[in-house]
N, CA and C of each residue as an Amber inpcrd file, in Angstrom:
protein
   372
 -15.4910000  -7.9300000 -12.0240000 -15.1840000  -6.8270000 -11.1320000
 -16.3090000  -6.6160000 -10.1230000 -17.2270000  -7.0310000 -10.4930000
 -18.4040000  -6.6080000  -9.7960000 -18.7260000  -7.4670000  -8.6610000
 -18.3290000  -8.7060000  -9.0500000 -18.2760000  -9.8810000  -7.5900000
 -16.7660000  -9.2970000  -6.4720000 -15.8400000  -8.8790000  -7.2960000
 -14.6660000  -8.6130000  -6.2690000 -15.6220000  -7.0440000  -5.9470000
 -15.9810000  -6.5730000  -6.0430000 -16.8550000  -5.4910000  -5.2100000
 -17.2560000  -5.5410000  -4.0300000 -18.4200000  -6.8390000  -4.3980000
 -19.1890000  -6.9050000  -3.6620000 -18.8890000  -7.5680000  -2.1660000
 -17.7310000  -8.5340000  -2.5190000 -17.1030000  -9.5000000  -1.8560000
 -16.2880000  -8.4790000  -0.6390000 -15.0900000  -7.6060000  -1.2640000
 -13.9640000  -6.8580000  -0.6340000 -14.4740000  -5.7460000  -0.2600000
 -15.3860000  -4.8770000  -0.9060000 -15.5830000  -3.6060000  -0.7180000
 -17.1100000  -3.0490000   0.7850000 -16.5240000  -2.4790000   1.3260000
 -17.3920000  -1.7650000   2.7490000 -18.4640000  -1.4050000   1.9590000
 -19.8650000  -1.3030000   2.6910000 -21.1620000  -1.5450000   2.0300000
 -21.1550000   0.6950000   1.5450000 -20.4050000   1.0220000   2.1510000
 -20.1040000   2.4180000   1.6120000 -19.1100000   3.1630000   1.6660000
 -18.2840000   1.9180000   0.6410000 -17.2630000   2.3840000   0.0300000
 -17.6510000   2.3660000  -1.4790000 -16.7670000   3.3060000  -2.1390000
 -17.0320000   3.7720000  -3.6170000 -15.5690000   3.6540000  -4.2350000
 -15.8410000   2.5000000  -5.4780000 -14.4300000   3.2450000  -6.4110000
 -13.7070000   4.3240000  -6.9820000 -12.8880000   5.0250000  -6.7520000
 -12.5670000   6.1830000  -7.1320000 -11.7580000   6.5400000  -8.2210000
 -11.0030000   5.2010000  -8.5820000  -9.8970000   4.6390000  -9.4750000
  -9.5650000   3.2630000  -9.1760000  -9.3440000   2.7930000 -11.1000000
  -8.2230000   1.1740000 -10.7750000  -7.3400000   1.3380000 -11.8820000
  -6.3890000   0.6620000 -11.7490000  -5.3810000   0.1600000 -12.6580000
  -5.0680000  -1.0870000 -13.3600000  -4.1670000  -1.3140000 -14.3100000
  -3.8140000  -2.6240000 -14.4400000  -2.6110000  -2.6850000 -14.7590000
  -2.1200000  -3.7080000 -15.2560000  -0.7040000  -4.5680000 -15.9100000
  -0.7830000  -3.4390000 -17.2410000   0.4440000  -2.6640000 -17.4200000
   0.1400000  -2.2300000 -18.7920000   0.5970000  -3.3650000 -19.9000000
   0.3190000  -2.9760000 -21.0460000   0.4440000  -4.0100000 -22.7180000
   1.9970000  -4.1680000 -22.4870000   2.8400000  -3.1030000 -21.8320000
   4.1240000  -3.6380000 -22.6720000   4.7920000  -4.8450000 -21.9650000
   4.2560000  -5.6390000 -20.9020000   4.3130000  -6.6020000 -19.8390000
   4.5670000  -7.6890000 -21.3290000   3.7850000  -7.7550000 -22.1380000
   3.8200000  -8.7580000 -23.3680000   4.8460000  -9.2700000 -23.7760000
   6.0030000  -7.6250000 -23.7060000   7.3690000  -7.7550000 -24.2700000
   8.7100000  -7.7180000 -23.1320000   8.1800000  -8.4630000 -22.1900000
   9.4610000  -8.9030000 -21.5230000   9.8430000  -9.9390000 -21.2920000
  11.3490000 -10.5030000 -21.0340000  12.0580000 -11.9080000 -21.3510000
  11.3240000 -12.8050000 -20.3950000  10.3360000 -12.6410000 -19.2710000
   9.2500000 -13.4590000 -18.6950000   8.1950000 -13.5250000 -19.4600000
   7.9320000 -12.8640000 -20.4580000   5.9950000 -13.4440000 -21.1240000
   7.0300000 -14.1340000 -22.3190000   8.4700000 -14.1740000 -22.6630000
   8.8900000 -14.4230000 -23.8760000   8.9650000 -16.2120000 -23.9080000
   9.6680000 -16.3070000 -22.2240000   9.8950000 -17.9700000 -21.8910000
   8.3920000 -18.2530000 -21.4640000   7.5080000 -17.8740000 -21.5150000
   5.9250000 -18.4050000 -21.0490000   5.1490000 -18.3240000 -22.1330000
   5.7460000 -17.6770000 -23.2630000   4.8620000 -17.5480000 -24.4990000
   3.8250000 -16.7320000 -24.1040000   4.0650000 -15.4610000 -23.3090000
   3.0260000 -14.6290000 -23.7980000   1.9200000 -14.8360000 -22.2010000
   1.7450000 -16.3620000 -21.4820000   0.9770000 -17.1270000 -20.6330000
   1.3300000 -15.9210000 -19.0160000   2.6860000 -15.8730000 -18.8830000
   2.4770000 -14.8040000 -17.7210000   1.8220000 -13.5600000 -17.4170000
   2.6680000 -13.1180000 -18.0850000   1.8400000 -11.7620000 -18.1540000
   0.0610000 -11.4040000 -18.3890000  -0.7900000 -12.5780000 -19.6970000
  -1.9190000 -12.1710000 -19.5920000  -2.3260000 -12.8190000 -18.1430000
  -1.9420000 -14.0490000 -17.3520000  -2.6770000 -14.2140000 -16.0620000
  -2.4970000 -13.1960000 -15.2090000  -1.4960000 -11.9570000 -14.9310000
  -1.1640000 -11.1180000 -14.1550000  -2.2300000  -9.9530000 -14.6320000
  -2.2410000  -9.5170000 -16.2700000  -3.3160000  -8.5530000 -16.6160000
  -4.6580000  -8.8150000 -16.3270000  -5.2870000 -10.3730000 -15.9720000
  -6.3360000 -10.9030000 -15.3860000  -6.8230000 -11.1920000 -14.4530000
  -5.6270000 -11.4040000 -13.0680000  -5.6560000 -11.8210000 -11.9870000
  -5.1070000 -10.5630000 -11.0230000  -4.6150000  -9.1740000 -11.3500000
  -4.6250000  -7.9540000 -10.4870000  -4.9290000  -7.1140000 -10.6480000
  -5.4190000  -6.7610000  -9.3050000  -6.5170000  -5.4970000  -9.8510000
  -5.6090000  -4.6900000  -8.6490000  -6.0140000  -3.3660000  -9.1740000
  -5.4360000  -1.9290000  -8.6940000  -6.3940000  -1.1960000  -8.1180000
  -6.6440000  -0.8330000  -7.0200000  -7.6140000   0.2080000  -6.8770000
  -7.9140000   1.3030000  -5.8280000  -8.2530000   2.0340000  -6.2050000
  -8.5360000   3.2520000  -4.9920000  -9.7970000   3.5500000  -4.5980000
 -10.4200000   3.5990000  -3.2420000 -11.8170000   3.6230000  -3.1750000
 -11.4760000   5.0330000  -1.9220000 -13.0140000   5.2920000  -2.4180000
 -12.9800000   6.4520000  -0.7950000 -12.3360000   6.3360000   0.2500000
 -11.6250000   5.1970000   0.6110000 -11.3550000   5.5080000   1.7820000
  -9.8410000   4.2840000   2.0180000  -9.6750000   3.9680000   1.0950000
  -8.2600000   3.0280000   1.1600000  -7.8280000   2.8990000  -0.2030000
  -6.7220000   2.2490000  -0.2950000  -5.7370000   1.5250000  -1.2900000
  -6.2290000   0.1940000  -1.3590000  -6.4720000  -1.1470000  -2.3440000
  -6.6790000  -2.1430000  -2.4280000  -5.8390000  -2.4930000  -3.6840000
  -5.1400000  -3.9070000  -3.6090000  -4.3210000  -4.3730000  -4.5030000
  -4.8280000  -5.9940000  -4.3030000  -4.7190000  -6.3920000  -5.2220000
  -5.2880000  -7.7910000  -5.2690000  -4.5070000  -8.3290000  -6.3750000
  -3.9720000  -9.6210000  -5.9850000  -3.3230000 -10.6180000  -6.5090000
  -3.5200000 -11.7120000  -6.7910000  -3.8100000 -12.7750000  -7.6850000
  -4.1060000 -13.8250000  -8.0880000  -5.6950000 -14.4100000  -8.5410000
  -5.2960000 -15.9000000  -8.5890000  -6.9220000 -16.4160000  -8.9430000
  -7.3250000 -17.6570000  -7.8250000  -5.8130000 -18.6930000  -7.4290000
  -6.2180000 -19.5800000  -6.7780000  -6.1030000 -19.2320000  -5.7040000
  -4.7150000 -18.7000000  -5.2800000  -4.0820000 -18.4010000  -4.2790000
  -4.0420000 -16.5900000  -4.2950000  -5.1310000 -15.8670000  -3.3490000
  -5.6530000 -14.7280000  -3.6330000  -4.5170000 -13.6700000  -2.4340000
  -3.5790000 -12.6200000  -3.0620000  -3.1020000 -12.1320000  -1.7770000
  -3.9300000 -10.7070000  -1.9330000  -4.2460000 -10.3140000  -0.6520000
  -4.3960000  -8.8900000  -0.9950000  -3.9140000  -8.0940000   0.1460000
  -4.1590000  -6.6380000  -0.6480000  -3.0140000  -5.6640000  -0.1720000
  -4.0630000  -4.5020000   0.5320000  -3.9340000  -4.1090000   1.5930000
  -5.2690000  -2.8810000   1.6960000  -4.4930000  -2.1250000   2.8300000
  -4.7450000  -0.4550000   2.5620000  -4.1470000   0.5390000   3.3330000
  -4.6920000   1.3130000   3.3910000  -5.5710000   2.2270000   4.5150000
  -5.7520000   3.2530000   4.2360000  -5.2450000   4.4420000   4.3830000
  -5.6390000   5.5720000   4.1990000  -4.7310000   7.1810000   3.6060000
  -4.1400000   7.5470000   4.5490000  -5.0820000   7.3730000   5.9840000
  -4.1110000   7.8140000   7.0610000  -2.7910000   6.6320000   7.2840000
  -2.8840000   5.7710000   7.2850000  -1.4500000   4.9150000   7.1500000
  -0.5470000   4.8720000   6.2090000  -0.5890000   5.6530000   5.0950000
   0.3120000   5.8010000   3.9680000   1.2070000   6.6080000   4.6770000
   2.4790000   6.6570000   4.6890000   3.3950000   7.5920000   5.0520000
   4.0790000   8.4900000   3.1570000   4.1060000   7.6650000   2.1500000
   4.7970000   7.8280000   1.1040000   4.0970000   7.0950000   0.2470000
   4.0820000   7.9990000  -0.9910000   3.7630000   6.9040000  -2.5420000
   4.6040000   7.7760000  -3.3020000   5.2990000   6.6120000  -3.9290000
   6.9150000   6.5250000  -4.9010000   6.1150000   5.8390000  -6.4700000
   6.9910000   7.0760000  -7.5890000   6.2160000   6.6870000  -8.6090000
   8.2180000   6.5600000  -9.4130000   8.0900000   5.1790000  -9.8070000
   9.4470000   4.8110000 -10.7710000   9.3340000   4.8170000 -12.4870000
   9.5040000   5.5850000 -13.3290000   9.6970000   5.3850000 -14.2400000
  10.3980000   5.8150000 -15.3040000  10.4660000   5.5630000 -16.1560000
  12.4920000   5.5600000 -17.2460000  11.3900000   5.9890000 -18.7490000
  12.5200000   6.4390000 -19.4480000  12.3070000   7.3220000 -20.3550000
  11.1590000   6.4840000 -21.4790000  10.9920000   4.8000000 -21.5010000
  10.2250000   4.4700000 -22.3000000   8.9630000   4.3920000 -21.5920000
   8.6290000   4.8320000 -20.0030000   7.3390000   4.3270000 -19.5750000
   6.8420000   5.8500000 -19.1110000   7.9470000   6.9350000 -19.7740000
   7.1560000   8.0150000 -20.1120000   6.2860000   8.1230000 -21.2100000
   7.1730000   7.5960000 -22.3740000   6.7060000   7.9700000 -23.5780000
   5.2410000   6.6840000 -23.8150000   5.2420000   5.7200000 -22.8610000
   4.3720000   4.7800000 -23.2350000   3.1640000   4.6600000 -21.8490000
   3.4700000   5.3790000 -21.2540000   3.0080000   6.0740000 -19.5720000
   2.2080000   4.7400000 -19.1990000   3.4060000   4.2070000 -18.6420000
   3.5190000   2.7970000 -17.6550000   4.6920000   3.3390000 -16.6990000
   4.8270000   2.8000000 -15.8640000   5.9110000   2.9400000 -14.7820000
   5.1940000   2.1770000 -13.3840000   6.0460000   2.1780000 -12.5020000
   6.2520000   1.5080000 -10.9990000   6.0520000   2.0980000  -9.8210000
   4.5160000   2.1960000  -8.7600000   4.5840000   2.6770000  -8.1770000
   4.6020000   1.8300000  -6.8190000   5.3950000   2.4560000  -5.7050000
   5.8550000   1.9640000  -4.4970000   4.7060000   2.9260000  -3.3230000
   3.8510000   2.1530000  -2.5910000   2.9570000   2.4630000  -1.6570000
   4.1300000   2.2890000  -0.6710000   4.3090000   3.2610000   1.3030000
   5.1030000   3.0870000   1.8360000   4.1950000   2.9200000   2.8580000
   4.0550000   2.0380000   3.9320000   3.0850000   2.4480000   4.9630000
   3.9160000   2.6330000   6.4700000   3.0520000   2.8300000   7.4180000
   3.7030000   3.3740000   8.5820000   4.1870000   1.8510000   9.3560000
   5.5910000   1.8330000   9.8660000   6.2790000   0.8150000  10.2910000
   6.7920000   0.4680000   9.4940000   7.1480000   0.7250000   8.0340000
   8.3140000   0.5110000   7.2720000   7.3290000  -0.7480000   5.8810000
   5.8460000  -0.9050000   6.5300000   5.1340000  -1.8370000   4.8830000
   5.3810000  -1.0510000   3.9260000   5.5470000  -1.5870000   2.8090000
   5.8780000  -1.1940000   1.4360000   5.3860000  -2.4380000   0.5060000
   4.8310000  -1.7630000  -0.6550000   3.6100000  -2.5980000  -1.7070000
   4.4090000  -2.0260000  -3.0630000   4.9430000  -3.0430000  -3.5080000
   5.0950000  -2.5540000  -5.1550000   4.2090000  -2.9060000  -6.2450000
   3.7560000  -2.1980000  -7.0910000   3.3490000  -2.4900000  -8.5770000
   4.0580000  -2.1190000  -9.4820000   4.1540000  -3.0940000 -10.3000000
   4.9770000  -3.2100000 -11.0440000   4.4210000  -2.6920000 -12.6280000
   5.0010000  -2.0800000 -13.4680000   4.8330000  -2.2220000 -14.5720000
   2.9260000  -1.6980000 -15.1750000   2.6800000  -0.4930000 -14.2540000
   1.2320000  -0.2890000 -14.1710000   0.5840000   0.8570000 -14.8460000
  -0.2740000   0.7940000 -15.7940000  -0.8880000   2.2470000 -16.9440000
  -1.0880000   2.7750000 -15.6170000  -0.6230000   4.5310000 -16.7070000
  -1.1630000   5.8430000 -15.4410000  -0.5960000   6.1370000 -14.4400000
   0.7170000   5.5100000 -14.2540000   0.9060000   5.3500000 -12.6650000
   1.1240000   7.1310000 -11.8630000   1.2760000   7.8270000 -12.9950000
   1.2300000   9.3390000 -12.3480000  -0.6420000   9.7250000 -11.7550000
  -1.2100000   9.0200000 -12.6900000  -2.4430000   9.7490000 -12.2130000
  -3.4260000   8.3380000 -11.4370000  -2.3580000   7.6350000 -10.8870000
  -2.6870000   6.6280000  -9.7410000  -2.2140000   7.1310000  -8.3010000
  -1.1350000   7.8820000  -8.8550000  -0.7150000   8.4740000  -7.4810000
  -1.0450000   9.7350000  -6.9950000  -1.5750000  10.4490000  -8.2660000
  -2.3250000  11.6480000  -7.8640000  -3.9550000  11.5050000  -7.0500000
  -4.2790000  10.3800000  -7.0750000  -5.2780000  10.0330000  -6.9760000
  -5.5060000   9.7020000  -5.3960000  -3.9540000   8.7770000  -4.9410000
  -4.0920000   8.8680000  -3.7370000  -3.9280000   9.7860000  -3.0110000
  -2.6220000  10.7490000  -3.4740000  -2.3890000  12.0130000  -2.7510000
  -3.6830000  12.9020000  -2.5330000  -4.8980000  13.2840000  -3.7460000
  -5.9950000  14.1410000  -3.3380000  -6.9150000  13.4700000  -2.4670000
  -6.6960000  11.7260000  -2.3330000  -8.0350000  11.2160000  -1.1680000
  -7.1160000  11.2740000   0.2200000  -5.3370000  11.2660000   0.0410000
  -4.7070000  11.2090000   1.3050000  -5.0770000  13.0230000   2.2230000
  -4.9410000  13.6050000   1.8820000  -5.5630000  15.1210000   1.7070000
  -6.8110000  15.7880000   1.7770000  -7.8370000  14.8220000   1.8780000
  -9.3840000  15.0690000   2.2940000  -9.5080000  14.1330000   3.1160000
């Protein structure tokens, strides 16, 4: 984490929050045909995060995509989740940006207090 810091992050910017892949990623019919192999490269290879002053999403290991927005360009953040990713507080949140970009995460711990997180830095 500390090299993707140093690498992505503005010399004063600060983490404020991250996320990840939650556990129950283990138990779906994609980690079932991969034996388990998808899902931990996804819990290893994306990172979630909120810093002072943007959104950052990062994808992969070889082939690296990343995602970056900041607060004033958010128009909307959409939080999806169903009665087991209450009780196991995982769910799906949808970033919306201005001109119609839109960023999904999928399947992510916390996602209520990922989005609370942006709403109080979208708001200062």
């Amino acid at each position: 984490m500390e090299k993707f810091i140093n690498k992505y992050f503005l010399p004063s910017e600060k983490l404020v929050y991250q996320s990840h892949h939650h556990w129950i990623n283990y138990f779906s019919f994609r980690s079932l045909i991969s034996l388990g192999l998808i899902p931990f490269a996804q819990i290893k290879s994306e990172k979630f995060l909120i810093t002072d002053q943007r959104v950052i999403i990062k994808k992969g290991i070889f082939l690296i995509d990343t995602f970056e927005i900041t607060f004033r360009k958010i128009e909307s953040v959409e939080l999806y989740q169903t009665l087991m990713g209450r009780i196991f507080n995982y769910g799906d949140v949808h970033i919306i940006g201005t001109g119609g970009s839109k960023y999904v995460m999928d399947s992510i711990c916390r996602p209520l207090c990922f989005k609370q997180n942006i709403q109080r830095l979208e708001g200062s």
